[in-house]
C-alpha positions in Angstrom: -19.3 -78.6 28.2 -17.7 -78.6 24.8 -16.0 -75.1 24.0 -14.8 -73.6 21.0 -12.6 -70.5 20.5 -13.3 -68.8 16.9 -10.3 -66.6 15.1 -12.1 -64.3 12.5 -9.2 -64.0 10.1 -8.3 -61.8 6.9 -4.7 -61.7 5.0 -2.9 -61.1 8.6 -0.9 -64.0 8.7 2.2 -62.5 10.6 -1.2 -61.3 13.0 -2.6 -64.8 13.2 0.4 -66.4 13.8 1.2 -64.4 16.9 -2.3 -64.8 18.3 -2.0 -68.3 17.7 1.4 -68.5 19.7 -0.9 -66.5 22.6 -3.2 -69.7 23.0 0.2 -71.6 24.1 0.4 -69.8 27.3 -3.4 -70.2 28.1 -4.2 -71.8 31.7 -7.4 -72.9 30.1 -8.0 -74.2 26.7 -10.8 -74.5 24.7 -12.1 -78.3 23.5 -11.6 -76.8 19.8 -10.2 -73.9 17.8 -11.9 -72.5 14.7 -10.0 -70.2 12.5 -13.0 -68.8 10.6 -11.5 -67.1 7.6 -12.7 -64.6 5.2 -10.9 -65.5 2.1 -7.1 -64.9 3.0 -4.6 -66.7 0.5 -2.0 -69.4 1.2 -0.1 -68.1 3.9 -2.8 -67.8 6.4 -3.0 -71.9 5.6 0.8 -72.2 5.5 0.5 -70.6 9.4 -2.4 -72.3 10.2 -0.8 -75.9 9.1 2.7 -75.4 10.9 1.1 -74.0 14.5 -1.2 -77.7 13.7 1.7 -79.6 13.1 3.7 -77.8 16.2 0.6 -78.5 18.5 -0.6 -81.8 17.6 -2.5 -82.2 20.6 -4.7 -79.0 19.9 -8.4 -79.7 18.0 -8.0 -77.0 15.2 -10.3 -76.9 12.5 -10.4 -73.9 9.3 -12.7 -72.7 7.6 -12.3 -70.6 4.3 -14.7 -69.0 1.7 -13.7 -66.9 -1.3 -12.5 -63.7 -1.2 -15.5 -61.6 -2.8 -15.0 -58.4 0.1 -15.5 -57.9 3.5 -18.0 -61.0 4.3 -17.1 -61.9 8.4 -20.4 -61.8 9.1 -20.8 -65.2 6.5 -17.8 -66.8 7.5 -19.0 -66.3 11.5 -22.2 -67.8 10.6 -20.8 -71.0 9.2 -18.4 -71.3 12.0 -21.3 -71.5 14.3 -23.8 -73.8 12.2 -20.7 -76.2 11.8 -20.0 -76.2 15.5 -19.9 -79.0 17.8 -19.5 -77.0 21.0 -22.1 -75.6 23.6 -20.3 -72.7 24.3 -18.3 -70.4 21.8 -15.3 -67.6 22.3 -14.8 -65.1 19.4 -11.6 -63.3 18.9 -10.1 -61.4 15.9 -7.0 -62.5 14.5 -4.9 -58.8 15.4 -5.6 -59.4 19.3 -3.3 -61.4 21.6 -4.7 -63.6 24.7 -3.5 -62.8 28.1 -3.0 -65.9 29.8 -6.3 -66.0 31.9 -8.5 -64.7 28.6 -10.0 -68.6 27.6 -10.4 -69.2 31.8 -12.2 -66.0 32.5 -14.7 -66.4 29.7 -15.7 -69.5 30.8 -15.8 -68.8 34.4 -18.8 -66.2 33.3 -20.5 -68.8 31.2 -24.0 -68.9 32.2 -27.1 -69.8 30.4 -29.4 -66.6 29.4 -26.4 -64.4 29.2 -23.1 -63.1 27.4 -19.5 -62.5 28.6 -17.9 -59.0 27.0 -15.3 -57.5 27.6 -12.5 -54.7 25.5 -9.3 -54.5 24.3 -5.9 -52.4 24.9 -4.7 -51.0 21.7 -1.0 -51.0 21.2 1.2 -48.8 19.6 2.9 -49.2 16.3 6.3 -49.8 17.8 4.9 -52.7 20.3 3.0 -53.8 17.9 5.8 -54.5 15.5 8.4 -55.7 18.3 5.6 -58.4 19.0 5.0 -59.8 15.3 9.0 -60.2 14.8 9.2 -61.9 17.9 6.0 -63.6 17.2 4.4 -63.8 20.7 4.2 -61.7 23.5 6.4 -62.6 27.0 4.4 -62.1 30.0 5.8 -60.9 33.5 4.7 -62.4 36.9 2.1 -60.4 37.2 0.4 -61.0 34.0 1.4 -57.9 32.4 3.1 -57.9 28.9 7.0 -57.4 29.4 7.9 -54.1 27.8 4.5 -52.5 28.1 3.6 -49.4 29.7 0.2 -48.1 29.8 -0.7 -44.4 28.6 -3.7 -44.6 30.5 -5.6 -45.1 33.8 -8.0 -47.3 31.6 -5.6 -49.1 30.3 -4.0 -49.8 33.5 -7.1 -51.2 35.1 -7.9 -53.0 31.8 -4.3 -55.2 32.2 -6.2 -56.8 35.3 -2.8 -55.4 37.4 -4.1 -56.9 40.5 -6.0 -60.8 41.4 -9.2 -61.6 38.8 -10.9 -61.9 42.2 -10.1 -57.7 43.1 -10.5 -57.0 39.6 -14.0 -58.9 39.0 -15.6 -56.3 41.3 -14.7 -53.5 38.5 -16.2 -55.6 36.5 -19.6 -55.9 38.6 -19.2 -51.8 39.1 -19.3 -51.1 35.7 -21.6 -47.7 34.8 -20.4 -48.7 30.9 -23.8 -50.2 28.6 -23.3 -54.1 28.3 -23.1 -54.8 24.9 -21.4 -57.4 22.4 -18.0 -56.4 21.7 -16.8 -59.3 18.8 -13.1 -59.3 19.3 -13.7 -60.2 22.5 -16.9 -61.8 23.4 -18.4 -65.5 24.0 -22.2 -66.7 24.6 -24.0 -70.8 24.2 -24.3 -71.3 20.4 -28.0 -72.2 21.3 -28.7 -68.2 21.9 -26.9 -67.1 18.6 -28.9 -69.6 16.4 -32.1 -68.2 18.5 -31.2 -64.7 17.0 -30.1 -66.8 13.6 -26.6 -65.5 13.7 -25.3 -62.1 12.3 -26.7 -60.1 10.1 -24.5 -61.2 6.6 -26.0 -57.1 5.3 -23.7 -55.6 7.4 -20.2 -55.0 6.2 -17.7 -53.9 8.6 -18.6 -51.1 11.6 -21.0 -52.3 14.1 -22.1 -55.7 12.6 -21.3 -57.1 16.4 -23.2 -54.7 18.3 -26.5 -55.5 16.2 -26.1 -59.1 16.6 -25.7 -58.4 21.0 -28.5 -56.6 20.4 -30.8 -58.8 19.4 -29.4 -61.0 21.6 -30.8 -58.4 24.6 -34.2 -58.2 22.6 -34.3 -61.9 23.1 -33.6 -61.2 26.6 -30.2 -63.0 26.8 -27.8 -60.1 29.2 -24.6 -59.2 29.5 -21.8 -60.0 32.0 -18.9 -57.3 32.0 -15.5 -58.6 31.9 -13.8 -55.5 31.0 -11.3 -55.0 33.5 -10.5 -59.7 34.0 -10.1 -60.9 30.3 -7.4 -59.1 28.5 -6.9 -58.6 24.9 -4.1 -56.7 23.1 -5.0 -55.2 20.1 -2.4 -55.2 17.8 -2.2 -52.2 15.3 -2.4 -52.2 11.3 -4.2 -49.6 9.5 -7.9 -49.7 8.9 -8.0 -48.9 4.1 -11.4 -51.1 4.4 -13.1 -48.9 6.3 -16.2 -47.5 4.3 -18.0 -44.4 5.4 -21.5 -44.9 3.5 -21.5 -48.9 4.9 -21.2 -47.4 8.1 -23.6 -45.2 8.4 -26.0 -47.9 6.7 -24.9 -50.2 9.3 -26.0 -47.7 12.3 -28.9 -47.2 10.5 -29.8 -50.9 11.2 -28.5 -51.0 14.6 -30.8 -48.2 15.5 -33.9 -50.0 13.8 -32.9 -52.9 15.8 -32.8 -51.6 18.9 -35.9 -49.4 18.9 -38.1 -51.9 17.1 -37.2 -55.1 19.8 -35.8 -57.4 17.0 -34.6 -60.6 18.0 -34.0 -62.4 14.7 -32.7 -61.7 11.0 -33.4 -63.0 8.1 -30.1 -62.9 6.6 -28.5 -64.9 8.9 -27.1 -68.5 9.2 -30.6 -70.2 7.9 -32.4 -67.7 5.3 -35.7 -68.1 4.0 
């Protein structure tokens, strides 16, 4: 089975680079990588060219469209359609990989469903520790050195004990199933059922409409909440738009109460 990790990036190249360095300590690694990005400027490319030339043993391929607003839903879409792999990882470029993230995703690989799971958001000060030293160091029990969590969630989340403890959490799970995109994978054969995400969304739920029409289609979710950590580093969140917001729940509800399964603004339009 060919597999392909996808980065959605944005003018975070200090974030992509450290994500990047997180794929290094990977027990499992993807056939390819696809940084699928959303019109940054040359020093997302100047990162993305030395982590090539540092790794040239790693399949990494980037793809790039002009800058004309938030458009991650477009650049997603033509990372799929130009994909050779059968089963696909998506990641944002502000989380970090613990080291069993690729291996846990595609131990839940199965056909007629999606993996999800969540991510631990870090403080300021981590945060900024991590992106001067460029990667995170892990301890021997898979934890992030330095790194204490402020909650039980967050505890559980870290996967503190074996996958094979922790996997029953995820089995146990009262939470709703649905597509989280920073951390989320599925066969490219059910997104291009649903043709893709919706490229009339802006930013604020866009993933959660796309999982849902993947449950319309009758494709479910498998939880891995509590065995395939991410670390979400912080930045501030200036593109956030209130009115695109409440348009986007405003589709997400139509979606889900009508039964949708496919858009027409998606990765083939009419």
């Amino acid at each position: 089975m060919i597999t392909e990790l996808v980065i959605a990036t944005f003018q975070k190249p200090r974030y992509l680079a450290t994500v990047l360095q997180s794929l290094l300590n990977q027990q499992c690694l993807p056939s390819e990588i696809c940084i699928a990005d959303d019109g940054s400027d040359r020093d997302t490319e100047n990162v993305i060219r030395n982590f090539r030339y540092a790794n040239p043993s790693l399949k990494i391929r980037h793809i790039w469209h002009e800058n004309l607003g938030f458009r991650k839903t477009v650049i997603l879409n033509e990372a799929v359609y130009s994909s050779q792999a059968d089963y696909i990882i998506f990641i944002d470029d502000d989380c970090v990989m613990h080291p069993r993230f690729i291996s846990r995703h595609l131990k839940r690989a199965k056909e007629g469903h999606f993996a999800t799971g969540s991510v631990i958001r870090l403080t300021k000060c981590f945060s900024d520790k991590i992106l001067d030293q460029r990667e995170i160091s892990w301890s021997k029990q898979g934890l992030p050195v330095g790194w204490q969590p402020r909650s039980i969630s967050e505890k559980l989340k870290s996967m503190p004990f074996d996958y094979r403890v922790m996997g029953v959490l995820d089995s146990l799970s009262p939470v709703r199933c649905s597509w989280a995109g920073g951390n989320a994978s599925t066969f490219r054969d059910h997104i291009l059922k649903v043709n893709g995400f919706d490229t009339e969304m802006a930013y604020g739920g866009e993933d959660k409409e796309f999982g849902a029409r993947l449950i319309n289609l009758g494709v479910k979710g498998r939880h891995l909440r509590y065995t395939a950590p991410l670390y979400h580093l912080y930045h501030d969140r200036g593109y956030v738009n209130r009115s695109q917001l409440q348009k986007n729940r405003a589709i997400l509800k139509q979606t889900r109460s009508s039964k949708k399964t496919f858009t027409n603004n998606g990765i083939f339009t009419e």
